[in-house]
N, C-alpha and C positions, 0 to 999 in steps of 0.2 A: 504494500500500500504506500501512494504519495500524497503528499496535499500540496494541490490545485489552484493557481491564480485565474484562471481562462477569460479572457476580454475577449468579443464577437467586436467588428468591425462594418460598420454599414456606406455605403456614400454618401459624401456630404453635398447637401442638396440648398445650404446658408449662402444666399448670393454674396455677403460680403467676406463671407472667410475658405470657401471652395476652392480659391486660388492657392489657397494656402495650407490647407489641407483636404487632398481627395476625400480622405476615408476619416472618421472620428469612430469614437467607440462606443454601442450602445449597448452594451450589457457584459454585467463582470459577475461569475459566481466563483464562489471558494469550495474546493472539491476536496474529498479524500476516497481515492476508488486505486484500483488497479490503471496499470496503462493499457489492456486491453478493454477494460469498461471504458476510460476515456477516449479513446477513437473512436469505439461505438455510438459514444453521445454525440461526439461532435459531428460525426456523419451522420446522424439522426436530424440534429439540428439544422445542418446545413439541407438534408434535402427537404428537411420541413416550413426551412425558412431562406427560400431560396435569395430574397434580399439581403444578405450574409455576405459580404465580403471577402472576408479573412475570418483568421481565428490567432490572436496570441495566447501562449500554455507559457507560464512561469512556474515554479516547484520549490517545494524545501521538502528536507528528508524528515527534518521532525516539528509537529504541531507549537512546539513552544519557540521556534525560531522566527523572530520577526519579518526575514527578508523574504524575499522571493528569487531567484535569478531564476531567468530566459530558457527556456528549453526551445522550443521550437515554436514557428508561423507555418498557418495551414491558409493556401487557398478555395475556397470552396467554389470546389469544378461544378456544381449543379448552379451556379451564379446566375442571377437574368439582371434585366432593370426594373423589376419590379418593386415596387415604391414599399416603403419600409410601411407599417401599422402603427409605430409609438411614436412617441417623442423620442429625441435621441439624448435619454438621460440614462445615467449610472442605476444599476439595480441596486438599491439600498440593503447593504449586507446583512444589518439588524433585524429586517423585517420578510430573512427572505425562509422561504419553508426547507428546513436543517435536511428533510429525508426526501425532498425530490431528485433530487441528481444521482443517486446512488444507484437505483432502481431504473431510474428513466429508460435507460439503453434495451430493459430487457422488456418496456411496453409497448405495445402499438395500436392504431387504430382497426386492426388485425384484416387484414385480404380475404375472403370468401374466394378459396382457390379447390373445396373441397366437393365432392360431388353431394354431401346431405349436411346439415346443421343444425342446431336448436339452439334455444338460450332457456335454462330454467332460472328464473330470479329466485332469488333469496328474500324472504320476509321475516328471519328474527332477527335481525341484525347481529350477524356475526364477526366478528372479526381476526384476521385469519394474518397469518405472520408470512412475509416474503422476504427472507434475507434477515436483516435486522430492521427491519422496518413492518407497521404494522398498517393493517386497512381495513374498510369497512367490505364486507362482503357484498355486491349487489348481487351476483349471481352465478354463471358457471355456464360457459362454450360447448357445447358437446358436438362435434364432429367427427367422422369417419377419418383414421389416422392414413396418413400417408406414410409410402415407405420411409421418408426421412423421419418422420414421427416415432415409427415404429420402431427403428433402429436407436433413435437419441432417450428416448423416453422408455423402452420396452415396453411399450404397452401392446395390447390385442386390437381390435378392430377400432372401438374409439379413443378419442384422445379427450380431456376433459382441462380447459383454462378454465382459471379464476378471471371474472371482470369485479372492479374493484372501484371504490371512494365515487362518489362525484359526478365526475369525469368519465367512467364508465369503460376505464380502460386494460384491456385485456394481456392480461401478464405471460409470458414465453418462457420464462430464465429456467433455469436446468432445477430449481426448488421445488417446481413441481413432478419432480422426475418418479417418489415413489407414491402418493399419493393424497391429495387436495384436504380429505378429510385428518389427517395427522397435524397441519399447518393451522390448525384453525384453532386457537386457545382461549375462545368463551364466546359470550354476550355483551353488548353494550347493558351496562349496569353493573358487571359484575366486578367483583373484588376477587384481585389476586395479590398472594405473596411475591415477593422478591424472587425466591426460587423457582416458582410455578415457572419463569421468564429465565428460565437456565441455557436454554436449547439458542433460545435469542442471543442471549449476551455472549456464552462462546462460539456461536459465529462471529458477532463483531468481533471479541476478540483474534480470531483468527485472521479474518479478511482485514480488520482496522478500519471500520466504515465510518464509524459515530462515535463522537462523548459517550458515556456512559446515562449520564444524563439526560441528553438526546432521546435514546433509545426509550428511556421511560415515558416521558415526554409525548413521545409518538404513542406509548400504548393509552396513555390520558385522554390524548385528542379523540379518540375514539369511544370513549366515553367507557374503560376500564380504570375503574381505581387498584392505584399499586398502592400493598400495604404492604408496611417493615413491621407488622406485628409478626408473633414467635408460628402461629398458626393461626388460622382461620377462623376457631372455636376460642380464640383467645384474645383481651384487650391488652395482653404485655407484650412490650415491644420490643425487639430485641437490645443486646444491649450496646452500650455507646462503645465497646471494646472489640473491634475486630480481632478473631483470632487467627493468623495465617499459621499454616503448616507448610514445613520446606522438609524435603525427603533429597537426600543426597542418593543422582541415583546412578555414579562412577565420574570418580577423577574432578573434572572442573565442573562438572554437571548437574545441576539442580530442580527441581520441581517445588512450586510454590501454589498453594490455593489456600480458600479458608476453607476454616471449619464450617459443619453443618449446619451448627446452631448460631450463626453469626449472618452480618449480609453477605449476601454473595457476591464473592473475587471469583473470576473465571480461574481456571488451572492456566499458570506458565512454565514454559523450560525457560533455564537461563544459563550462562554461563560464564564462568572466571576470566574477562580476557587477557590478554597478557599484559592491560597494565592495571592489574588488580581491579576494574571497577566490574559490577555485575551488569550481561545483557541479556536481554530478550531473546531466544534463539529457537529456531525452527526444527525439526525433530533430526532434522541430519549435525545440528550442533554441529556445524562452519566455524571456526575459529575465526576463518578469513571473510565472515559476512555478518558482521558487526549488526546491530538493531538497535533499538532503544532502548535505554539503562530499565533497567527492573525497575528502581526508586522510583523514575518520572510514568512509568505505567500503571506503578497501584496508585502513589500522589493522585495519580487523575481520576482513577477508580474511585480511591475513600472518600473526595473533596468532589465529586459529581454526586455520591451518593449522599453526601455531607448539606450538599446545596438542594438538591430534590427534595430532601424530607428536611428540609430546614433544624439538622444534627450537626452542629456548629464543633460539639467536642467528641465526635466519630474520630479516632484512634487505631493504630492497629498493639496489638500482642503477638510476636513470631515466635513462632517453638518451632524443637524437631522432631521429626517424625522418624524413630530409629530403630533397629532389628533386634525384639525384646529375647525371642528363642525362634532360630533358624531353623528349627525341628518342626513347630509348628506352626511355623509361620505367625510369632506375633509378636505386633510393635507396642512402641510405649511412646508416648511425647515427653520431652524432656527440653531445657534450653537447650541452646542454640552450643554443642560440644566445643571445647578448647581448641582441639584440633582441625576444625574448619576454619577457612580462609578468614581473614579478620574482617573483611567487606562483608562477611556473610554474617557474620557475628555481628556486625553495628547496623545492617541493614535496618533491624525497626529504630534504632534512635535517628537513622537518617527518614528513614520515612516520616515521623513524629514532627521531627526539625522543618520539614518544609509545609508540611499542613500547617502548622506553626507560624510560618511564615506567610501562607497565604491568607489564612481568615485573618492574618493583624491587616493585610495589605486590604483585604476585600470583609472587611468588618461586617456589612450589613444586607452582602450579599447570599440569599434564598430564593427559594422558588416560590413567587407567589401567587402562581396559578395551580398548585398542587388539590385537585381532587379531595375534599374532606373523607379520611378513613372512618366511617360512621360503624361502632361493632354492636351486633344486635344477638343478644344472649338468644340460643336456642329454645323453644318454650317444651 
């Protein structure tokens, strides 16, 4: 995963400034997708919006780096003169919707290329998880599967899209490959735990789509309330002390997640690199393909989940997770042994230090569209 500067490019059509510049810029979003989701979108864009000029892509490797440098300028070969539809103003970054561009590439206004079709809508309002993002269910494509169908999806004779939110538009992306009913994680109305939203958040952690935050954010909009209570049948709420578990699992190589009974940390690998600080690292553990430090991945994790639920002194607690009898396979938690790396040993006081630092910096920052957790004793 990268994060995204992308400026679209239109021609300027201002009699007193065209001499001076063809093209001005009208729309800039901030992305963090793969570079094959990114080519997808902007060739969507471009042949959706054929008044497109160009495209400039700037990048930075990690979300907390201010700048941006230049990657590449795309021309968009589908180009006409046809006359732009806005104004030619800047998208206001603040106000723009956090989970549209992630997804985009894999929706369409979908082709009728198959010999039969239907559409059954949906009337309870479900809503049904695509990637790390969530949506209101309208209804579901049923069409006779084509061999490419067939092959990419292994399905049998038909093929079954989600259409979704609003907009009414019909999702492709390879999430619906083993089946639509599994994706779908309640009703509008209803209350979920933090964990019920497991399956979600380690994908984003894998892909690096969205904040942590974000991700909640989107199940709200939909009209699910997310609860940090212990369980469903319960008004206690977890507690302000995250507990992570690290398992050393050979040489420089670690695994970190929380505990059960805490909020939910996605599971990470990481790794010792060779100047002592810990990274992020993908299951083949690269030495030579460095990620982001562990500290700045969960930092973002406790202090999104910190600002969601308006949990200003969320903390974490690191233990180890260690091989109590090899005979029968059982562990014990213990701190954090002598013998491991010293980075791995200060790890929670560096995580501590920089929550620390942000709620001094960002005092009175909350979520103050957060869904009221309303708990209704069973009768």
């Amino acid at each position: 995963m990268r994060y995204y500067l992308i400026t679209y490019y239109i021609k300027n059509n201002d009699v007193a400034t065209k001499d001076i510049f063809e093209y001005i810029p009208s729309k800039s979003e901030e992305l963090t997708m793969t570079h094959d989701q990114l080519m997808k979108l902007i060739n969507s864009k471009f042949q959706q919006f054929p008044y497109l000029r160009c495209v400039t892509v700037m990048e930075k490797l990690w979300k907390r780096y201010k700048d941006y440098d230049l990657k590449f300028t795309a021309k968009n070969l589908y180009y006409s003169e046809t006359p732009a539809t806005k104004d030619y103003n800047l998208e206001d970054f603040e106000n723009r919707d956090m989970k549209k561009y992630a997804n985009e590439a894999f929706f369409s206004k979908y082709e009728v290329n198959h010999k039969g079709f239907e559409i059954n809508l949906e009337k309870e309002e479900k809503v049904i998880r695509l990637g790390a993002y969530f949506y209101i269910l309208k209804g579901v494509l049923i069409c006779e599967a084509s061999e490419d169908e067939k092959e990419k999806y292994d399905c049998d004779k038909y093929m079954l899209y989600p259409i979704v939110d609003d907009d009414w538009r019909v999702y492709e992306g390879d999430e619906i490959c083993d089946n639509i009913e599994s994706l779908i994680i309640g009703k509008k109305g209803d209350t979920l735990l933090l964990k019920d939203l497991h399956v979600a958040i380690d994908y984003n952690v894998r892909e690096n789509i969205c904040a942590y935050e974000c991700l909640l954010h989107d199940v709200e909009r939909c009209g699910i309330t997310v609860s940090n209570r212990k369980s469903i049948d319960s008004n206690e709420e977890l507690s302000d002390t995250i507990v992570l578990e690290i398992s050393n699992i050979g040489n420089t190589h670690f695994r970190i997640k929380s505990n059960r009974d805490s909020y939910y940390i996605a599971e990470r690998n990481f790794i010792v690199g060779k100047d002592d600080e810990l990274y992020e690292s993908n299951d083949d553990y690269n030495l030579n393909q460095y990620h982001q430090k562990i500290v700045t991945r969960i930092v973002d994790d406790v202090y999104g989940l910190s600002y969601f639920f308006n949990k200003p002194n969320l903390r974490v607690l690191v233990t180890a997770r260690v091989l109590k009898d090899e005979r029968n396979h059982e562990y014990e938690y213990v701190t954090i042994p002598k013998d491991w790396f010293y980075t791995v040993q200060t790890l929670e006081s560096e995580i501590n230090r920089e929550l620390d630092e942000l709620h001094k910096q960002y005092p009175n920052s909350y979520n103050k569209k957060k869904r009221p957790d309303v708990f209704e004793e069973k009768k």
